[in-house]
C-alpha positions in Angstrom: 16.9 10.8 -17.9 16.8 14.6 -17.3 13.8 16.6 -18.0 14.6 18.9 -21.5 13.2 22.4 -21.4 11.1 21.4 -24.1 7.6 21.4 -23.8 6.3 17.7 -24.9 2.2 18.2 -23.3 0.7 21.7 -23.1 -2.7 21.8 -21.0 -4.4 25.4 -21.6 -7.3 25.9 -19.6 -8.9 22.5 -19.3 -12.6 22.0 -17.9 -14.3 19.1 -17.4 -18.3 19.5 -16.5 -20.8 16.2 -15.8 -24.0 16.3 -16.2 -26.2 15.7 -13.6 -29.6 13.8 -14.1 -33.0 13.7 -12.3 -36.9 13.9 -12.1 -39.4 11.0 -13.6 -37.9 12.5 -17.6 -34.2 11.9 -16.6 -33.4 16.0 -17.5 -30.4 17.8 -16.6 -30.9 19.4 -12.9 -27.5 20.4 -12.3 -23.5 20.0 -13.8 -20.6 18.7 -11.7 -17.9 21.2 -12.4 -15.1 18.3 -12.0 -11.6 19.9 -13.5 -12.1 24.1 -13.6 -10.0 25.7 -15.7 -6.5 23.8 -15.7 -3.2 25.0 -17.3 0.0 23.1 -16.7 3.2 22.4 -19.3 5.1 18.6 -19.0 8.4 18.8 -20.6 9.9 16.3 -22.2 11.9 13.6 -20.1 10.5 15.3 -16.9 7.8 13.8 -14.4 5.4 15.8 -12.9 3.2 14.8 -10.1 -0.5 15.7 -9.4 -1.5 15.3 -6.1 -5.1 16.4 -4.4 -7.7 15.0 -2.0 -10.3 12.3 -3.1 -12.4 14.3 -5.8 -10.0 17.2 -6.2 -10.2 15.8 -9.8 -6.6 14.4 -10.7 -8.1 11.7 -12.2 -10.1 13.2 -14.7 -7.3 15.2 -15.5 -5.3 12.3 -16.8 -8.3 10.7 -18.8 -9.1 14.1 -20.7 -5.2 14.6 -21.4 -5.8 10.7 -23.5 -8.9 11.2 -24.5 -10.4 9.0 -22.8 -14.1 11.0 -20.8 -16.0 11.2 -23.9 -16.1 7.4 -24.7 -16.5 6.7 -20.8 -19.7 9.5 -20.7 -21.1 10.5 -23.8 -22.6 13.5 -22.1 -19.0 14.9 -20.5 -18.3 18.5 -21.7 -14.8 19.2 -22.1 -13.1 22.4 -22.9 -9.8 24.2 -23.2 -7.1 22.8 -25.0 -4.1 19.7 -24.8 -1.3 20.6 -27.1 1.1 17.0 -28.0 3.8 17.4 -29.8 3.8 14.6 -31.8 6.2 13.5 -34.5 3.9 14.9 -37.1 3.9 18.7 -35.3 1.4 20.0 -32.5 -2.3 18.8 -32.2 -4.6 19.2 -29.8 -5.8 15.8 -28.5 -9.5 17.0 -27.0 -10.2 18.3 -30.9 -10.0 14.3 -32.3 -12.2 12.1 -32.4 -11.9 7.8 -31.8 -10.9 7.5 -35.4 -8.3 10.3 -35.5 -7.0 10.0 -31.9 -6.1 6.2 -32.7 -3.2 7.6 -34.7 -1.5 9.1 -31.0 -2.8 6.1 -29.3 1.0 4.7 -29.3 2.6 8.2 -28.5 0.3 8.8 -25.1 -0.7 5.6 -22.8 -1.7 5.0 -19.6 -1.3 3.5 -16.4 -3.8 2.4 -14.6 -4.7 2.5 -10.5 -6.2 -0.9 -10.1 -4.0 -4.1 -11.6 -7.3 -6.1 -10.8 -9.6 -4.9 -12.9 -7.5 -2.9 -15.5 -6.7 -6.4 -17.1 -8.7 -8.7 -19.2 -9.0 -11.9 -17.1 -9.5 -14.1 -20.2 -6.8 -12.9 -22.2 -3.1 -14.2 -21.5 -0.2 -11.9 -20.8 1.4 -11.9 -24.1 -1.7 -10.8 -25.3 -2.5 -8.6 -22.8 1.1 -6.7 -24.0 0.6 -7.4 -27.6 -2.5 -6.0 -28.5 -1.4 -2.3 -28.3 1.0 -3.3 -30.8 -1.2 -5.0 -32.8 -3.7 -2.1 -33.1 -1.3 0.9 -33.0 1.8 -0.3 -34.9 2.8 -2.0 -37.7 5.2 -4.8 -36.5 5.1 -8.4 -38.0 4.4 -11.1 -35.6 7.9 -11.7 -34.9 8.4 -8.2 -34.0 6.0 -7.8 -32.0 6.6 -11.1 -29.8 10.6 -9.9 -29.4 9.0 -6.4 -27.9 6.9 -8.4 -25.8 9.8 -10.4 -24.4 11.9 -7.4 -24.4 10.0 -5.7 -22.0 8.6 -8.9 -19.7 12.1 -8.5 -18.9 12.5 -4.7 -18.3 9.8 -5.1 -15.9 10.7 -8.4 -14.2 8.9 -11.1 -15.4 10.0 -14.4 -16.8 9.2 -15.3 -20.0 6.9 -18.1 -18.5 4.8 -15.4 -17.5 4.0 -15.3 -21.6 1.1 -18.3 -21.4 -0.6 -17.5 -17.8 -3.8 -15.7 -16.7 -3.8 -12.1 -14.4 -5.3 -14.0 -11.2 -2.2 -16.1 -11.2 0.0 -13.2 -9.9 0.1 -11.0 -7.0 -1.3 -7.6 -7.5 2.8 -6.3 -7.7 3.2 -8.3 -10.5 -0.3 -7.2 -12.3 0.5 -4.0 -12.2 4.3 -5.2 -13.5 2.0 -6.4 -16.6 0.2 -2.8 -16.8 3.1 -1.1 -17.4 5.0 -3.8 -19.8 1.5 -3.1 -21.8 2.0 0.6 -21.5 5.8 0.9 -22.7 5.4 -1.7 -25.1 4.2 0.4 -28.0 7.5 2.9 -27.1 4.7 6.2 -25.8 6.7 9.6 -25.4 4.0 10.5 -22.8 2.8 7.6 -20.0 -0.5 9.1 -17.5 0.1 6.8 -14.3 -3.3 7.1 -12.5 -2.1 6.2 -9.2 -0.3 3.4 -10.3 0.7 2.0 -6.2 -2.4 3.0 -4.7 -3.4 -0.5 -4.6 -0.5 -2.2 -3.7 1.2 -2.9 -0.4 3.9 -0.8 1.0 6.7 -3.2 0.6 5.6 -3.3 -3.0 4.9 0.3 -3.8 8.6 1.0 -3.8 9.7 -1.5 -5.8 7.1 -0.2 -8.6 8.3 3.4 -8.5 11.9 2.4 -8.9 11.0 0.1 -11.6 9.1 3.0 -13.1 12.6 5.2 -13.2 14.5 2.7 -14.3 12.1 2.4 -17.1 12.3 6.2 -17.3 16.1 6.4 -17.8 15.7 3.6 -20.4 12.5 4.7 -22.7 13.3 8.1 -22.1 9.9 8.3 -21.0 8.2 11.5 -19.8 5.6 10.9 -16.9 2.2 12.3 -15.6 2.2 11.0 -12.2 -1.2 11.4 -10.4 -1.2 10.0 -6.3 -2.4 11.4 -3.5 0.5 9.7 -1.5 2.9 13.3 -1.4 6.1 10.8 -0.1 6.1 8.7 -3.0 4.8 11.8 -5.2 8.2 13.6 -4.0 10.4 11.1 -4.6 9.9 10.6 -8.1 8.8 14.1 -9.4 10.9 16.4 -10.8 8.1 19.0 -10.2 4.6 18.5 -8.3 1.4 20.4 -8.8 -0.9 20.2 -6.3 -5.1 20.5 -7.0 -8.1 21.0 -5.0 -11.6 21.2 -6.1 -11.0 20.9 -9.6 -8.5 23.8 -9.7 -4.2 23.9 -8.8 -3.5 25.6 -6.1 0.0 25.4 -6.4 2.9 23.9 -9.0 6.8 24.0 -8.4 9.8 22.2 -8.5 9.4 18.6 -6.1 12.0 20.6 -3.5 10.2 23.8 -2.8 6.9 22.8 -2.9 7.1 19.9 -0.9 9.4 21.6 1.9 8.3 25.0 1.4 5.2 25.4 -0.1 3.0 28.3 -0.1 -0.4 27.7 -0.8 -2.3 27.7 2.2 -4.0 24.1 1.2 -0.6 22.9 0.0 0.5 23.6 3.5 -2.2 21.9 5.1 -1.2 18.7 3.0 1.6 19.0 3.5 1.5 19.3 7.3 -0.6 16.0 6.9 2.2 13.8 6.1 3.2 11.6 8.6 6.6 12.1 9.8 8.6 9.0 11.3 10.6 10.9 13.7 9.9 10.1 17.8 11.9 12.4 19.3 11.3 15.2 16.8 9.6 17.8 18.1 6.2 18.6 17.8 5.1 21.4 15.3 2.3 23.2 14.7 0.3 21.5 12.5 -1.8 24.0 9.6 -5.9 22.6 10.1 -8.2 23.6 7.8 -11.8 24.4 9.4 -15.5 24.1 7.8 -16.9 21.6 5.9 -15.3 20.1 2.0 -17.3 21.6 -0.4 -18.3 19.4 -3.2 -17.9 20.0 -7.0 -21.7 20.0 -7.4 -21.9 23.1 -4.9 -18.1 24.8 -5.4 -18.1 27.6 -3.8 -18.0 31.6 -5.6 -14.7 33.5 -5.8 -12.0 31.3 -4.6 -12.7 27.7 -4.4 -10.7 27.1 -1.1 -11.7 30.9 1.0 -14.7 28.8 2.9 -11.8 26.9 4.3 -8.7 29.3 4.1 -6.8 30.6 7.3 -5.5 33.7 5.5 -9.3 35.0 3.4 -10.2 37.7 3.0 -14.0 39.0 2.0 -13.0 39.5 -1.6 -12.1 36.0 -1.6 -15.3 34.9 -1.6 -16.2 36.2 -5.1 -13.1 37.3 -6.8 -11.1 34.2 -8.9 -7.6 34.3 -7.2 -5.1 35.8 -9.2 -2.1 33.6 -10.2 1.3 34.6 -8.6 4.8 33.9 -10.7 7.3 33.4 -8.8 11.1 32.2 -9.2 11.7 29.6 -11.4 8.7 28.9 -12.9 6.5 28.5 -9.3 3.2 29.2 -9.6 0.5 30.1 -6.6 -3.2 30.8 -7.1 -3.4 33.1 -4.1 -2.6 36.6 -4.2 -2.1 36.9 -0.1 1.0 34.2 0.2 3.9 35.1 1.9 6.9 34.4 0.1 
């Protein structure tokens, strides 16, 4: 399906802080800063990939977009704004509560990264699928065991699959049950935390294709999050990359993953394995100093401790955002374009 220009998930400004505890009382002694100020459109029909080290905070992206960090840690503080446009007209996800988010609960799901432990071992597969319908929809029994059937199928399981237990199938076909359970309840938005991260090469592929295919079919609009950038490329239609809580860069797939700008994205980039023996051998972009943690991010410009191209102000001026053609957006003011 081809991404619309209109704009289904609108993420203003997101923060996400933890609170750390210590000392003989348990009090607050410092706040883990893990998502900084985040702003990114998805448009409808369109999948947009989030890529970023270990603890760049992709993740916790995806669970504050479905409301999920509060109920994991009561203590989270979350800010800034996530727009849906649901069938009933904009709201803001991160202003519900359980109660009042359970109405969107159908409209947004998720994927999960591990098909291990993302699925209740005593619970069967047909009710593994059918409980989002039982608890977000209104379908009679009957209805909901067609859907459940219905999309077994889409995603390649045999309706003998209905009565058996998660540890009976490989971790391909776990995750296979994942995403029946997230498409099930016909979302407008999936999250896909990393949805092949777990799985074997051979297998990996085989998910992503069934994920487009599903796509094309649901008219589904995807949140991808990996930290894979091949598999990220070939299935985005546009790719924002993060680091340290913050996005460095976002773009069309093409561009940013040929061209990019960012001085991080480049070093990411250049990380990629290439499988060409007689190519030659480039330059590679290597990043000096040390990763700085969320707990001690850096002033000014998260990524100027590390950055080839700093300069002083850097180091306590917030880069300013560059707009460039079509829609390409760089948080560093000194790129060459």
């Amino acid at each position: 399906m081809a991404a619309s220009d209109d704009v289904i998930l609108r993420v203003k400004d997101l923060r996400v802080a933890f609170p750390v505890y210590g000392g003989v009382l348990r009090h607050q002694v410092a706040e883990v800063k893990a998502v900084d100020g985040v702003s990114f459109e998805l448009r409808a029909g369109e999948t947009l990939g989030l890529v970023g080290e270990s603890g760049s905070g992709k993740t916790t992206v995806g669970r504050a977009i479905i409301n999920l960090l509060r109920a994991l840690s009561p203590d989270v503080r979350v800010g800034g704004e996530v727009i849906f446009s649901s069938d009933k007209g904009p709201v803001d996800l991160l202003s519900l509560d359980r109660r009042a988010m359970k109405e969107h609960r159908a409209q947004v799901q998720m994927i999960f990264q591990d098909p291990y432990s993302s699925l209740n071992p005593r619970m069967t597969v047909r009710e593994i699928v059918e409980r989002p319908l039982k608890l977000h929809t209104d379908a009679s029994p009957a209805e909901r065991l067609d859907r459940v059937h219905e999309v077994l199928e889409r995603v390649g399981l045999e309706r003998g699959a209905l009565g058996r237990y998660p540890h009976e199938f490989s971790g391909g076909q776990r995750q296979r049950i994942g995403i029946a359970r997230a498409v099930a309840t016909r979302p407008r938005v999936i999250i896909a935390d990393e949805p092949v991260s777990a799985l074997d090469v051979s297998v990996q592929a085989q998910v992503v294709n069934l994920m487009q295919e599903l796509q094309d079919t649901y008219g589904l609009t995807y949140l991808f999050i990996a930290h894979d950038l091949s598999v990220v490329y070939h299935i985005s239609d546009r790719i924002a990359v993060m680091y340290l809580g913050g996005l460095a860069e976002i773009g069309d797939a093409e561009p940013v993953y040929n061209r990019p700008l960012h001085p991080y994205s480049k070093a990411l980039l250049a990380a990629v394995p290439k499988p060409d023996p007689a190519g030659r051998h480039e330059v590679r972009e290597r990043l000096e100093g040390d990763i700085p943690t969320p707990l001690s991010k850096p002033s000014g410009c998260a990524f100027h401790s590390r950055c080839p191209v700093a300069r002083p102000e850097c180091s306590h001026e917030t880069p300013r955002v560059l707009e460039l053609d079509e829609g390409r957006l760089v948080s560093c003011p000194y790129v060459e374009t």
